[in-house]
C-alpha positions in Angstrom: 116.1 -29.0 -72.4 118.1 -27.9 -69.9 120.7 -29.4 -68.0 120.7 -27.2 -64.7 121.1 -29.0 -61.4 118.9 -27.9 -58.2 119.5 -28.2 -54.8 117.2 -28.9 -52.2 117.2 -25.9 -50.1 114.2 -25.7 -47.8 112.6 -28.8 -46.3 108.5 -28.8 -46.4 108.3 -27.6 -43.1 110.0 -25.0 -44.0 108.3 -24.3 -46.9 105.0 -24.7 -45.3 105.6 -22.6 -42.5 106.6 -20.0 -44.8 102.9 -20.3 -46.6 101.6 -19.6 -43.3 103.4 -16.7 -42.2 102.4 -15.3 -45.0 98.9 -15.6 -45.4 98.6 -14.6 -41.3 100.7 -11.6 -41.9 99.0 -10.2 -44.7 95.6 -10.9 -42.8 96.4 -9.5 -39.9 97.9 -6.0 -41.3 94.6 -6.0 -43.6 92.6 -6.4 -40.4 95.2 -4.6 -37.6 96.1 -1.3 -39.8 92.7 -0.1 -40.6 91.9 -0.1 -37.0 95.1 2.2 -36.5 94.1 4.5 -39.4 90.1 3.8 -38.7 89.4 8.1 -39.5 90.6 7.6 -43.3 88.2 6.5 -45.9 90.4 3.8 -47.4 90.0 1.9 -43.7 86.1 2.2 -43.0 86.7 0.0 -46.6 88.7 -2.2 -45.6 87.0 -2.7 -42.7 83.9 -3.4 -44.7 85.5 -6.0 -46.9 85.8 -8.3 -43.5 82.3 -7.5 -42.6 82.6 -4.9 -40.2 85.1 -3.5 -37.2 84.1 -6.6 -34.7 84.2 -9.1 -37.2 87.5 -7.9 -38.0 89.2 -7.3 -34.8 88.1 -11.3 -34.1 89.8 -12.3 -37.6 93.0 -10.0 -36.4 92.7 -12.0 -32.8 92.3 -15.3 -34.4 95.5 -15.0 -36.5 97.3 -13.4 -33.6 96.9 -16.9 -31.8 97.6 -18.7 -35.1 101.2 -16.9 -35.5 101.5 -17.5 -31.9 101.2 -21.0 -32.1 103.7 -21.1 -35.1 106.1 -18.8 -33.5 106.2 -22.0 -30.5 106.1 -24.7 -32.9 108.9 -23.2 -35.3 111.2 -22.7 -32.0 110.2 -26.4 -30.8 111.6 -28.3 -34.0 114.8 -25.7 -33.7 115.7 -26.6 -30.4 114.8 -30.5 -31.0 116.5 -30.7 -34.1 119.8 -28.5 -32.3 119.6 -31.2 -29.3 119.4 -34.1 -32.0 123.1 -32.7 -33.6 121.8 -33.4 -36.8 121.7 -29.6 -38.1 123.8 -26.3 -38.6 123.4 -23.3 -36.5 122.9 -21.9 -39.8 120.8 -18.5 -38.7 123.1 -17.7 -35.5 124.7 -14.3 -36.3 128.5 -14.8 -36.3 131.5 -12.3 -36.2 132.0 -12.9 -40.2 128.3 -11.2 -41.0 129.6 -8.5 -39.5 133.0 -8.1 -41.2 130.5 -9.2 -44.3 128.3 -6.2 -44.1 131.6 -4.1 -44.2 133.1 -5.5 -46.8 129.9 -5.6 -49.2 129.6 -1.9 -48.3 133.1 -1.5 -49.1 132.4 -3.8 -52.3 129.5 -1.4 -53.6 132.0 2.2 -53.0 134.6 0.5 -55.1 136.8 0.2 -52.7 137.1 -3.8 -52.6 137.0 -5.7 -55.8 135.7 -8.6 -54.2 132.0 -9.7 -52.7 132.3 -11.6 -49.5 131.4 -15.0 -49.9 128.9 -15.9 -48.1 127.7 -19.7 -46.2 123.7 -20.8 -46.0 122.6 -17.3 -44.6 123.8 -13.9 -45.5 123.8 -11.2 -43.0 120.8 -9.3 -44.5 119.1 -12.7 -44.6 119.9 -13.5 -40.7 119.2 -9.6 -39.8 115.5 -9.9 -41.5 114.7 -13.3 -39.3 115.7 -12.4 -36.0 114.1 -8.9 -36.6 110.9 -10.9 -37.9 111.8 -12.7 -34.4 112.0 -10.1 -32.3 109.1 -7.8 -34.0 106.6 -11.5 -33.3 107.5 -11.9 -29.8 106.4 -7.8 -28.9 103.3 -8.5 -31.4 102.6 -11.8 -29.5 102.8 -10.2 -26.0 101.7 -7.0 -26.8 98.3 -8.7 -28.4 97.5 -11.4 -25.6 97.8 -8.2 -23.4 95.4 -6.0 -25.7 93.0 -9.7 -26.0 92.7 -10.3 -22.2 93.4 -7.0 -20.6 91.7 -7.4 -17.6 93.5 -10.8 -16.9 96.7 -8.9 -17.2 96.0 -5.7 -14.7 95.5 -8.0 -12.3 99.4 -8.2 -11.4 100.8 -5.9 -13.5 100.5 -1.9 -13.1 97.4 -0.8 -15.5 99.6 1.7 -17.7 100.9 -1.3 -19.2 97.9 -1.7 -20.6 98.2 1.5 -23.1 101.7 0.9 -23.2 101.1 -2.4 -25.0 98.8 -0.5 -27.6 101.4 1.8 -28.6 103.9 -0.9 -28.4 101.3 -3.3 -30.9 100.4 -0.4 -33.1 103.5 1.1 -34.1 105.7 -2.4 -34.5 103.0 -3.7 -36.7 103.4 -0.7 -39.0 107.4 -1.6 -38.8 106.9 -4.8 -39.6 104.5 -4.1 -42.5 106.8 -1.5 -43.9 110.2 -3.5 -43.5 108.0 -6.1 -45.4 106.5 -4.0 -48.0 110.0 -2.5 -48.8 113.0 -4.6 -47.4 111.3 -8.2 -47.9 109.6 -7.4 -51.2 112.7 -5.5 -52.5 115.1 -8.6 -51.9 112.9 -11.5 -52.7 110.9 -9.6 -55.7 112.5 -6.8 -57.3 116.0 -7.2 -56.4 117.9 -7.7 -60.4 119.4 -11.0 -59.3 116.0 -12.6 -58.3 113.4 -10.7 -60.3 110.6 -11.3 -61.4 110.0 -13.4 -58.2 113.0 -15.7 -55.6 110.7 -18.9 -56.0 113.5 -20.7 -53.4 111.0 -20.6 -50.9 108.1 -21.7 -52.6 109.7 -24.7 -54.9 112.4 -25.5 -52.0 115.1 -25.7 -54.7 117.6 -23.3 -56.1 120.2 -23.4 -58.9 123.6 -24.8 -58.6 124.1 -21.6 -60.7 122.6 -19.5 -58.2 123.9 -21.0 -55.3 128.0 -21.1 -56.5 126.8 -17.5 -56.6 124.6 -16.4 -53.7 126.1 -19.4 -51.6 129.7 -20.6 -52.3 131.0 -21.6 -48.5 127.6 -23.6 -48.6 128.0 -25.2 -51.7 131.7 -25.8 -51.1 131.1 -27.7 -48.0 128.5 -30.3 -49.6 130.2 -30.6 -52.7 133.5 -31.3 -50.4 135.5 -28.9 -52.7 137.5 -26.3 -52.3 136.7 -22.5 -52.6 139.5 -22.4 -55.3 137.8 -25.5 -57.4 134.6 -23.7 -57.1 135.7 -20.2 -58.0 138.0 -21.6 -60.9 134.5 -23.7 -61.7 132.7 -20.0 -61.5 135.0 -17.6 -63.4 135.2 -15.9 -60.0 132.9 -14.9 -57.7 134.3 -11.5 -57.0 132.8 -9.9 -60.1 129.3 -11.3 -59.0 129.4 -12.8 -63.3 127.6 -16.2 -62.5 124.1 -15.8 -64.1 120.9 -17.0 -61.4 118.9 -19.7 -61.7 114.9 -19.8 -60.7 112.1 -22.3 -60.9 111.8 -26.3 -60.4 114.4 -27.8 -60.7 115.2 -30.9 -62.7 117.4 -33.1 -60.0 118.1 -32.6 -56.7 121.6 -32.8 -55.4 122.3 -35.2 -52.9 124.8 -33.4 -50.8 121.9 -31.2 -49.2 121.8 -31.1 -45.7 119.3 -30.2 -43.3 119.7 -26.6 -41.1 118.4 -24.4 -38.7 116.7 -21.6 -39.8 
């Protein structure tokens, strides 16, 4: 049996909203990107599957509204739980994740022999969720604008119209492919999470894993020191400490709650 502590890491919330986001996404790129592509063969199909183009484009509409919603309701509990002072400003991007992403480049040439350590969020993790951010908000406005165009041309100039198809078209082909190959790659087929990262999913990840991925974070629950926890890991320069995943058998009670 083994004796491997887990930490709670993602609240159900959390973990829920995650579920969510993923089912809507991967509905609306199945409904959104054949309409894009609708003169290949492979689309007419796909198209077909979900009963036709109209019955399609109100599937694509109907989880549009649904990520909308969620998209509000994910901001509302940030800002609530920010004014309740009861949580980290965990995802805010910070001058370290930029000296981090220098560093880990420098780490990878061989010119450093150390990793950064990183806190709750790495950079790459805080650059993926305020692109996801940034990407849902031009999705969001861009769609209501495509749903209820003629609403919209009422007070604003009617090229925005076309403007907000272009804009709809092409950033949910980014966000598919920063998906299909930047999200996939790090929580799928990245070695130090593969087969899957089931963080997420469970809401728990190894102490192993996280004196790893996560030893600022760590440090600060435990109350120790970097230099216990390093001395503890062999070092985390040499990136040595094995990963752990799936359910855990304990959870740690030094987790706290944070935004993001």
């Amino acid at each position: 049996m083994s004796s491997e502590i887990y930490i709670k890491r993602f609240n159900d919330r959390q973990r829920f909203e995650h579920a969510l986001n993923l089912v809507v996404f991967v509905t609306l790129c199945a409904t959104g990107l054949p309409q894009k592509f609708y003169q290949s063969g492979w689309a007419q199909t796909m198209l077909d599957v979900f009963g036709g183009v109209d019955r399609a484009r109100w599937i694509h509409r109907a989880c549009g509204v649904t990520m909308a919603v969620a998209t509000v309701a994910h901001f509302g509990f940030a800002l609530a739980a920010i004014a309740s002072r009861k949580v980290r400003l965990a995802m805010i991007p910070s001058r370290k994740d930029f000296t981090d992403a220098i560093d880990t480049l420098k780490y990878y040439m061989g010119l450093n022999d150390k990793h950064p350590l990183y806190d709750r969020f790495e950079y790459k993790q805080k650059f993926e969720y305020w692109g996801v951010v940034m990407g849902s908000l031009i999705m969001i406005g861009s769609g209501f604008m495509l749903f209820f165009p003629t609403v919209f041309a009422r007070f604003l100039p009617g090229e925005v119209i076309p403007a907000a198809k272009m804009a709809h078209s092409n950033e949910g082909l980014m966000a598919f492919l920063v998906i299909a190959i930047w999200h996939m790659f790090n929580s799928v087929l990245a070695p130090e999470v593969f087969p899957m990262d089931t963080a997420i999913f469970t809401g728990k990840i190894s102490r192993t894993r996280m004196l790893h991925e996560h030893p600022l974070e760590l440090a600060r629950l435990e109350n120790k020191s970097m230099e216990q926890l390093l001395a503890e890991g062999h070092g985390h320069g040499g990136h040595g400490a094995p990963h752990g995943t799936g359910e855990g058998k304990a959870d740690s009670p030094h987790a706290r709650r944070n935004v993001g």
